[in-house]
C-alpha positions as a Markdown table, in Angstrom:
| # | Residue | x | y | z |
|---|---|---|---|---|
| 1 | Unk | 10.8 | 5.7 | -2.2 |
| 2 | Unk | 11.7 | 8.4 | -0.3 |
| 3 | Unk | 8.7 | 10.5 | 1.4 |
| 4 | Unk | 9.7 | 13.9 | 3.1 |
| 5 | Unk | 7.2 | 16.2 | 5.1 |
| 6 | Unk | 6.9 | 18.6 | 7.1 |
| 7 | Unk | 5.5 | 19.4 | 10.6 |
| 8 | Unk | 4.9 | 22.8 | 12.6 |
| 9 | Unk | 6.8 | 23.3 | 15.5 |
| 10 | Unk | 3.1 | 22.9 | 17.1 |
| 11 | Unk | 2.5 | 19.6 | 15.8 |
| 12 | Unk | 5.5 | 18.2 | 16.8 |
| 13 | Unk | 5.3 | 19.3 | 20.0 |
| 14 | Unk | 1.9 | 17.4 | 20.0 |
| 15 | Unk | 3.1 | 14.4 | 18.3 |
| 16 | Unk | 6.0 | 14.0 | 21.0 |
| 17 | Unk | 3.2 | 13.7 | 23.5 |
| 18 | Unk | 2.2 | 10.6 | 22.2 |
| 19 | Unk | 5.1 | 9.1 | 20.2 |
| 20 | Unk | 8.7 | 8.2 | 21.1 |
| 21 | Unk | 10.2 | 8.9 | 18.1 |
| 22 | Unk | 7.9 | 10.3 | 15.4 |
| 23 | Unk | 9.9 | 9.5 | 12.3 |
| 24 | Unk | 9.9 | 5.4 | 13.4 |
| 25 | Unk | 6.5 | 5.6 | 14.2 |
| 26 | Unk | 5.5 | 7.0 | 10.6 |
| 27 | Unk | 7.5 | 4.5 | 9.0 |
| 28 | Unk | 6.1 | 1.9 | 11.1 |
| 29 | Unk | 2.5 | 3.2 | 10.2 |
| 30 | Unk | 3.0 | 3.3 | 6.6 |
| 31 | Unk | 4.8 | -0.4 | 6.7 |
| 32 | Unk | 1.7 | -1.9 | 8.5 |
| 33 | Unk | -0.6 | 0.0 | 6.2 |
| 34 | Unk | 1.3 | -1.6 | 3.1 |
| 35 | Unk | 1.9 | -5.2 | 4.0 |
| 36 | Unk | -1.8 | -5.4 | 5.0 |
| 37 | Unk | -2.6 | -3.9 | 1.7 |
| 38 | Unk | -0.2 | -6.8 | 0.2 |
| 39 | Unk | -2.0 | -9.5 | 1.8 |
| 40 | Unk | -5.6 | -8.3 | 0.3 |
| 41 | Unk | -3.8 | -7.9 | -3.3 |
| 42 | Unk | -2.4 | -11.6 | -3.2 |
| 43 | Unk | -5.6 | -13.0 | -2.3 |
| 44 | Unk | -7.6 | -11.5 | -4.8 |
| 45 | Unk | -4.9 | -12.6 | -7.0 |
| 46 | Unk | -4.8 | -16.1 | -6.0 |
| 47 | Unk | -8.8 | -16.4 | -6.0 |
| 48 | Unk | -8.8 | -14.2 | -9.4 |
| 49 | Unk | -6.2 | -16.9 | -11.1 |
| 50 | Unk | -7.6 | -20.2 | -9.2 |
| 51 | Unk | -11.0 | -19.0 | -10.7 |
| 52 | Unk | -9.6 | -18.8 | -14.4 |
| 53 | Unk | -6.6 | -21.2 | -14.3 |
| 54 | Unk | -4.3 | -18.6 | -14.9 |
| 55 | Unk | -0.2 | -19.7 | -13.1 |
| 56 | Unk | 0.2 | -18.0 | -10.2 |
| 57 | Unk | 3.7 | -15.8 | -10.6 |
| 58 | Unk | 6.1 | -16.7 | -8.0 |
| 59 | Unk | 7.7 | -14.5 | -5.2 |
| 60 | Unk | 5.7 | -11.3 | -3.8 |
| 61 | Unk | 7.0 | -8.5 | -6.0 |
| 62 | Unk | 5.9 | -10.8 | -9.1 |
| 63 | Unk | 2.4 | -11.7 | -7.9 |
| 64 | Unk | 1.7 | -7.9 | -7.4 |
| 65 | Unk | 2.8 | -7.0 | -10.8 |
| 66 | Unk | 0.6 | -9.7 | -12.0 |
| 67 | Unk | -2.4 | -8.0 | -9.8 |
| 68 | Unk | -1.9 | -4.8 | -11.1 |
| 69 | Unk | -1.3 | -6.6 | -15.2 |
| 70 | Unk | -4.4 | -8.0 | -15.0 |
| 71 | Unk | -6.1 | -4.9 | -13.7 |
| 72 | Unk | -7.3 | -6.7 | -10.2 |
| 73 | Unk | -5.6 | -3.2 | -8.6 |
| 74 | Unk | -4.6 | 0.1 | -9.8 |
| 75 | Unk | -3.4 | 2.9 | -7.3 |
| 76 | Unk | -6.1 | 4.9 | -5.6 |
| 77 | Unk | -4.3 | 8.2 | -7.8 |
| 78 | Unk | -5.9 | 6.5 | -10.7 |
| 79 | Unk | -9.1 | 5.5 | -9.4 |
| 80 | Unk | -9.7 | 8.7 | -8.3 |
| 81 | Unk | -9.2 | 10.1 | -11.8 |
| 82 | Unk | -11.3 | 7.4 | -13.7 |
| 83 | Unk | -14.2 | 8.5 | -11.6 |
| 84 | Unk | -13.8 | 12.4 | -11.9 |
| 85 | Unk | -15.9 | 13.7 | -14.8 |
């Protein structure tokens, strides 16, 4: 996926202050931010299949599909629009 933004001239300015390179830093962010968010969605994937005897799919990309199959996860889009009225 490829994510594009923008910044003021401002911000950047600001951002430079406290950042080396702002494009490796919001990479960096956004990698942390989704591995950690891995980690949470195998567990409750292992605990959620241990719990009902239910094989465990093998390699990462498989065991998130399997979260997000059995509905242990959906994208915070679609939470957001189950719980507008």
């Amino acid at each position: 996926m490829e994510i594009k933004f923008t910044l003021t001239d401002t911000q950047e300015k600001c951002a430079k202050t406290v950042m080396a390179d702002i494009q490796s830093w919001v990479e960096n962010a956004i990698t942390v931010r989704a591995e950690i968010a891995q980690k949470e969605i195998i567990a409750k994937l292992v605990d959620y299949c241990n719990a009902n005897s239910i094989a465990i799919a093998t390699g990462i990309d498989a065991q998130i599909d399997q979260a997000y199959e059995l509905k242990l996860v959906e994208s915070l889009a679609d939470r957001v629009i189950e719980d507008t009225p």
